[in-house]
N, C-alpha and C positions, 0 to 999 in steps of 0.2 A: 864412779864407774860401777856396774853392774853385775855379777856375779850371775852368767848367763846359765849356770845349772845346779842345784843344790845337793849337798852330801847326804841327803836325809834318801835317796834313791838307794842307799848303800850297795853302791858302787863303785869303781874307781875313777870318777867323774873329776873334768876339766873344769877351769875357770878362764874365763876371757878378761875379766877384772884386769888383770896389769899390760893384759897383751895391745900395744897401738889399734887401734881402730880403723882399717882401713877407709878408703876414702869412700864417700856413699856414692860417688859414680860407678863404682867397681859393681854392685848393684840393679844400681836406677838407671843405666842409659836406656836413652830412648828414641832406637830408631824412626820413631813416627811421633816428631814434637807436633806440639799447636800449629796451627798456619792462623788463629784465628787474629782477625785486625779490626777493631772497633771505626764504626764508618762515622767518617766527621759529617758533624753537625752544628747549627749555631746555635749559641748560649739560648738557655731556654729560662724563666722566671716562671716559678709558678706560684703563686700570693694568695694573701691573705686565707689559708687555708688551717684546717686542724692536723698538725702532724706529727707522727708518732717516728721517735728517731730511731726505732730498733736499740736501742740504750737503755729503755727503760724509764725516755722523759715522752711527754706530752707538751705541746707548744701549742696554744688556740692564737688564730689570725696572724701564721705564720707566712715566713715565706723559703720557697727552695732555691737556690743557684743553682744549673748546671753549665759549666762552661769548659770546654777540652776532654770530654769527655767524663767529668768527673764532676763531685761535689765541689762546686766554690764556696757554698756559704748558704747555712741553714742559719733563719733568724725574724725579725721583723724590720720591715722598711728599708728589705734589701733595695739597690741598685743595679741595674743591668745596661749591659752595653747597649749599642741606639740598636744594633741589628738581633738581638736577642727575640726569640718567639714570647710571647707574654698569653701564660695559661691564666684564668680566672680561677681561680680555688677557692670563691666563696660555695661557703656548703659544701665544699668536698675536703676530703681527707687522704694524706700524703703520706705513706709509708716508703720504708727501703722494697726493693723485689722480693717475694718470696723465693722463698731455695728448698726445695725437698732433699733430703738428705739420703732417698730411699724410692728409687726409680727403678722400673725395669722396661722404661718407653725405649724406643731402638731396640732392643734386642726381645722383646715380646710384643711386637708392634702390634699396629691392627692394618689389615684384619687378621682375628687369631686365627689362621689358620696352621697347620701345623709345618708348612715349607717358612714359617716366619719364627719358629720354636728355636730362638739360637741362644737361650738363658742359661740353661743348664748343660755341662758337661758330662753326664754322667755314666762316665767311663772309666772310674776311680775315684776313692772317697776323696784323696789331696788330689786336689788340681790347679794348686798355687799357678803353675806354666800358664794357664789361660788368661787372657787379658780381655775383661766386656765391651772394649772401645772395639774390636775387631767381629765383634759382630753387630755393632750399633750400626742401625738404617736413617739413617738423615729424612728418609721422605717419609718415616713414619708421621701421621698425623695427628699422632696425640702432642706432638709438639706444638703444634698450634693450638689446641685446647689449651692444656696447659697455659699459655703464655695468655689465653684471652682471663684464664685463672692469676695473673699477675704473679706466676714462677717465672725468676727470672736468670735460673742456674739450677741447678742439679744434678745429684751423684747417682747413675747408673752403674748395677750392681749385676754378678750373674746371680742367679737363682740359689733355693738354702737347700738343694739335694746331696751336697757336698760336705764336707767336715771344713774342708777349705776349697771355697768354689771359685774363687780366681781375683785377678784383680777390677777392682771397680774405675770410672773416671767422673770427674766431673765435668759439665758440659755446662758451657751460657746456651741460653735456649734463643738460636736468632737461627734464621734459614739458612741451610747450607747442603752443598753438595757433598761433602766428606764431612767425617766427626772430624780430623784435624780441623776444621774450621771451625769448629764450634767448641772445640779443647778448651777448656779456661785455663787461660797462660801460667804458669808456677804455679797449678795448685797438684800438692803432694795425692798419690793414690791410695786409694783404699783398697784393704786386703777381706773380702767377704768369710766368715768365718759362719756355719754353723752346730745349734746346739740341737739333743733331746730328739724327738720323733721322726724330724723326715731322714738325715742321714741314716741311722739306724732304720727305716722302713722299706726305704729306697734301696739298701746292700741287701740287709737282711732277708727283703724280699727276693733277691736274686741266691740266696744262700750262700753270703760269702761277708768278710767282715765291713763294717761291724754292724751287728746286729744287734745291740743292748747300748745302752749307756753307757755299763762299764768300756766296751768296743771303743764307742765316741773317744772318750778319755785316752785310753791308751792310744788312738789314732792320731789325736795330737800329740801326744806325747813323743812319737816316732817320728812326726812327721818334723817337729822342731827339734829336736836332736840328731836329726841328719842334719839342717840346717847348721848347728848349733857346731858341727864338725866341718861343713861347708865351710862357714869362717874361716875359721882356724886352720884349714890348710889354705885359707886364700889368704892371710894377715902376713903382710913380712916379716920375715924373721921369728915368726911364732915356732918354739920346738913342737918335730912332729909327735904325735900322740898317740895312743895306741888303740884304737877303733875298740871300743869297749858294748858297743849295742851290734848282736851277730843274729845271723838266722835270715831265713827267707822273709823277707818284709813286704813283698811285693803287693800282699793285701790291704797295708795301713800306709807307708807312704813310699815306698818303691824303689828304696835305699837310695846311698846316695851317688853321686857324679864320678866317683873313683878321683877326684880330681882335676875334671874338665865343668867344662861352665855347663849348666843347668838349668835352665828355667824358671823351675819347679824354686828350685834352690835360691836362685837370685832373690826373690818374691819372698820367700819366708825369712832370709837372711836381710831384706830392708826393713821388715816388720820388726823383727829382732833388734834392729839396729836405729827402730824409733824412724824410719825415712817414711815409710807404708803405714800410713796409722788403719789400725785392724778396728772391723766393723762387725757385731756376732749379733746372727738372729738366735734369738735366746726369750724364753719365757719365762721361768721358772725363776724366782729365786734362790732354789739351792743350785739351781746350776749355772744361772750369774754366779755364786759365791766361789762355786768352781772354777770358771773361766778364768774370775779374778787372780785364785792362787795358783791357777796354770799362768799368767804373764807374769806373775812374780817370780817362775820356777823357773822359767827361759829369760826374759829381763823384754817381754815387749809391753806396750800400751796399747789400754783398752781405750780406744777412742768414743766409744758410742755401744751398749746394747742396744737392737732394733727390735720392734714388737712388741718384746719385755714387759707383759700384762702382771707381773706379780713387782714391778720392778719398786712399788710402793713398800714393800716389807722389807728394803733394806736402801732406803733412800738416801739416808744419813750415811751409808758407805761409800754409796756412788758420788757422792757430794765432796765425801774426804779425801776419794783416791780421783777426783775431778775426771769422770765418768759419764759421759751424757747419758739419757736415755728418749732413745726417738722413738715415739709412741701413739700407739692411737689415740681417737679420741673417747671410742668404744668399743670398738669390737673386741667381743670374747667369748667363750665356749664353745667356738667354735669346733675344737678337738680336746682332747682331758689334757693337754698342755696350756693351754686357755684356758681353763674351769676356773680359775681364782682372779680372774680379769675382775675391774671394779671399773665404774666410769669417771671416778675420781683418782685416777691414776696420778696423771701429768699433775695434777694439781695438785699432788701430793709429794711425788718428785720433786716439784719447782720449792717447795716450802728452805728446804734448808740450803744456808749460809754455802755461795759457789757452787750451788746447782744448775745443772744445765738440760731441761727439760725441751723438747723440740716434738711440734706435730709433726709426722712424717705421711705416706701415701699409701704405699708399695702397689698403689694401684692407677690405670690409665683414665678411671672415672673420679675417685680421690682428689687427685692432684688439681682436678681442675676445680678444687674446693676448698682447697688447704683450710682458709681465713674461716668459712665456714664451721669445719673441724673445729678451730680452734673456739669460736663460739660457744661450740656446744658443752667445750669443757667447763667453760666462765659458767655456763647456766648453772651444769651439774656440780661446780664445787660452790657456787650460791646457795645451791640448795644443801648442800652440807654444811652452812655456815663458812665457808671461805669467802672474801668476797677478792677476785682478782680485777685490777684495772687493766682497761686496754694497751695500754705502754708498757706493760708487765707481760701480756698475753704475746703482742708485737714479737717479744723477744723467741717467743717457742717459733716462731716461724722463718725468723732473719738471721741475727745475731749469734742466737746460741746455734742454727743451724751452720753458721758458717766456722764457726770458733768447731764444732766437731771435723767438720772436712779442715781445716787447717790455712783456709782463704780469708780468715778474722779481720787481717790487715786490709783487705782490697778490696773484701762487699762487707753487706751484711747491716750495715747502718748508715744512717745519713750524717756523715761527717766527713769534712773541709778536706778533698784530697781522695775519697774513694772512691771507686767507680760508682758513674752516677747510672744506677739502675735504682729504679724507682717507680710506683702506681701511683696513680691518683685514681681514687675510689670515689663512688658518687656519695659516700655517706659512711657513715663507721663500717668497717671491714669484717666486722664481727657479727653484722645485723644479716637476719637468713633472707634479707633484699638487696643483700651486698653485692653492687657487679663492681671491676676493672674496668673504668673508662678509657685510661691511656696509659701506656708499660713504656718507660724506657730503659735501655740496655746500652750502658755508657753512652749515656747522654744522647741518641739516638731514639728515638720515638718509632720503636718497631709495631704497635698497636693502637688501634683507635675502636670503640667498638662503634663508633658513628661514622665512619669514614673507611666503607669497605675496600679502598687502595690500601689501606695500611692495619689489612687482617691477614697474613700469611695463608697462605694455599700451597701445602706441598704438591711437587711435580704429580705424586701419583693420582693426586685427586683430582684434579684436572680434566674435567669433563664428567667425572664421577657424579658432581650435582651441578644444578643449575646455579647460579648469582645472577644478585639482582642486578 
């Protein structure tokens, strides 16, 4: 059990430690589940190819299973049923889908115009209440980019103008009318957290808190100890307690519910409660070091720093407290919170024992590159004497991305039983001639790049350009 607030505050502070844990639906209901239904298809073989299982192995003149939607069996000399499609895989190479862990398509679609700006809330520095699936546009069309990029899911985030900017979701990337259709079924949400310059710039500029760092800090601090008293009047049988944080709060998180249900409150009380795993755009190393001993203060997990350009100068921490960090592959100094970026980042991350390094996008031209990205980090730590192997690199884009979002079980690798989303690439995916030939999404064949029936066209673009 967890010790949801520490005495070192010296004050007369509660513990949740013994008290029953309510149930996490009390929380996480969710009037607006998935509708999404993976479209049957028949078993597909795809042979003697080079494939990389998102695990960290390599397999040359392999072959892939899918059948029911899912991996049947990655190996050699598989069998497939008489009515299976049979892909020819010599010369190409066969990974799981990639998955960016760090999207803002749907909710800053194109074109960016500004009636399509529904990323950021910033109408309050906590805006735990807001949910980004409620402003996601399905006919955005970086969807279909994307997907010719071999993304074959992805966590849409709101914007980092926020201290807490709301909850994220993850989507499979297949066409649809609603985001419910495109929800990926039981995968847990993310709670958008950030750190350092823009909240403070964004308040501060308006003249009101916070406007420093120190600000930052305390605005979490307020905003999880409301929370942290949410609970506790919602726990059965928990004795009531005597409201110990007083004053006009309206500037850091806007007290709490009197004890009626919340929003705001729900949202940082699933985070707390480990259901929400919390996602912080952060650069800094001292202020990662912070963030971390603020989830220790309240008892939630850091799922992932995102950005995190200094994230190399305490890699061995992230590594112990099992800490992803989603990362570029270069960009930095872009502002004095970026100054100490290096391009040896990720591969500096990945070094130690249960590290979980991941390329991420945050961008609608990015994404349609990921594998790229990831190239370019193999060169640059060659050239620092690292040398990384492809089936090592695999992992920053599949695997470890899924194991952050909390879907480990059900994508992310090619093994017996997962959903079978998967690329076949015309040649190593790390090579800057690297295209996606064919993308499937449980087992479904939603891409072709030679077969314009099976390249996605959202509704809005429809007439927008010619096809051939």
């Amino acid at each position: 059990m967890r010790t949801r607030l520490t005495a070192g505050l010296g004050l007369a502070l509660f513990s949740l430690a013994a008290a029953p844990a309510p149930a996490a639906s009390r929380f996480l209901q969710d009037p607006y589940p998935s509708t999404y239904a993976p479209i049957a298809s028949a078993p597909v073989l795809i042979s003697n190819a080079t494939v990389l299982t998102g695990t960290g192995v390599r397999l040359d003149n392999a072959d892939v299973l899918l059948r029911d939607g899912r991996i049947a069996a990655v190996g050699t000399g598989l069998s497939a049923p008489a009515d299976a499609v049979r892909v020819d895989g010599q010369g190409k190479w066969v990974t799981p889908g990639i998955i960016d862990v760090h999207s803002h398509l749907g909710v800053y679609p194109s074109p960016g115009v500004s009636a399509h700006s529904d990323g950021n809330e910033m109408t309050a520095p906590v805006t735990a209440n807001v949910w980004a699936e409620h402003s996601v546009w399905p006919q955005d069309p970086g969807f279909a980019a994307a997907l010719a990029g071999g993304v074959t899911s992805m966590q849409v985030l709101p914007g980092s103008a926020n201290l807490v900017g709301g909850r994220g979701v993850t989507l499979k990337n297949v066409p649809a009318t609603t985001y419910q259709a495109m929800k990926f079924p039981g995968a847990p949400w993310g709670l958008k957290m950030a750190c350092g310059e823009n909240p403070k710039r964004v308040y501060g500029g308006k003249g009101t808190a916070p406007g420093t760092r120190m600000g930052n800090v305390a605005g979490y601090r307020a905003a999880f100890i409301d929370a942290s008293e949410y609970i506790a009047k919602n726990t059965p049988k928990q004795p009531k307690k005597k409201r110990w944080f007083s004053g006009d709060d309206k500037g850091d998180s806007a007290g709490d519910s009197g004890g009626k249900r919340d929003l705001k409150l729900d949202t940082l009380a699933g985070a707390i409660q480990g259901d929400i795993r919390v996602h912080i755009h952060c650069y800094r190393a001292d202020e990662m070091a912070t963030m971390l001993d603020l989830s220790k203060e309240f008892g939630f997990k850091i799922a992932a720093f995102h950005h995190a350009v200094e994230a190399y100068k305490l890699a061995d921490r992230l590594a112990e407290e099992g800490v992803c960090g989603a990362l570029w592959a270069d960009w930095w100094g872009f502002k004095m919170e970026a100054f100490d970026g290096i391009q040896d980042n990720i591969a500096l991350v990945d070094r130690p024992a249960n590290s979980c390094a991941i390329v991420h996008s945050d961008s609608p031209e990015g994404i349609q590159r990921l594998n790229q990205e990831a190239g370019k980090v193999i060169a640059n730590a060659r050239r620092a004497g690292i040398e990384i192997a492809p089936e090592r690199a695999m992992m920053w884009l599949t695997s470890n991305a899924a194991r952050s979002l909390g879907v480990e079980k059900q994508t992310g690798s090619l093994e017996a039983g997962k959903m079978g989303d998967v690329v076949v690439w015309n040649g190593s995916p790390f090579s800057s001639y690297a295209l996606a030939e064919k993308v499937y999404v449980d087992g479904h064949q939603v891409y072709d790049r030679q077969d314009v029936r099976r390249q996605p066209l959202s509704d809005f673009m429809l007439g927008q350009e010619a096809r051939p």
